[in-house]
N, C-alpha and C positions, 0 to 999 in steps of 0.2 A: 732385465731387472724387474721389469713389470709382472713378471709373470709366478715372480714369490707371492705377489700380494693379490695376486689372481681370485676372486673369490669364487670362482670355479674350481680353481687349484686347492682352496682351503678347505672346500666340502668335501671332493674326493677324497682329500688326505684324514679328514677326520672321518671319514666314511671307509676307509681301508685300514684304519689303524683303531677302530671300533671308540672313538674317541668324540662322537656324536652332541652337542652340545656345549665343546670345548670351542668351538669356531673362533672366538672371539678374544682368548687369551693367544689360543695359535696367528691368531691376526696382528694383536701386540706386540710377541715375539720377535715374528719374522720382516714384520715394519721396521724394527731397528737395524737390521741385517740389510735391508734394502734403502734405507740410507745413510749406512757406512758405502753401499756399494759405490750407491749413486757420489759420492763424496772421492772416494779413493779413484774411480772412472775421471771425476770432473780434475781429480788433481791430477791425475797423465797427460789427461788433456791440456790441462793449462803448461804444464811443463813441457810439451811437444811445439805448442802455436808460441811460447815466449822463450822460452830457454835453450830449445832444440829445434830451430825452426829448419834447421840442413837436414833434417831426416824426413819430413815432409815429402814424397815424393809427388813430384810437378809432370804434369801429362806432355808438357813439353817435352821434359828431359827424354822422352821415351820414343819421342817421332823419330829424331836423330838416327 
């Protein structure tokens, strides 16, 4: 998810898309994208550790 907001990532991208001193609305942009990600990721999460804690696979179960 980090790697949308890469500012590595954003120069190449305005550097191959000839789009050279847009860096910073391209920064805006893609910031909201990266947290809806970060959002929708933390809600599976939370619904796996509270709601669905029998799908968790346990290192235990596995020695058997």
């Amino acid at each position: 998810m980090g790697k949308m907001i890469d500012a590595q990532s954003i120069c190449i991208a305005t550097a191959a898309t000839n789009q050279v001193g847009n860096e910073g609305s391209i920064f805006r942009f893609v910031f909201w994208h990266s947290v809806a990600l970060a959002a929708i990721v933390g809600v599976i999460v939370m619904v796996y550790a509270y709601v669905l804690p029998q799908f968790i696979p346990s290192g235990l179960n596995f020695i058997r």
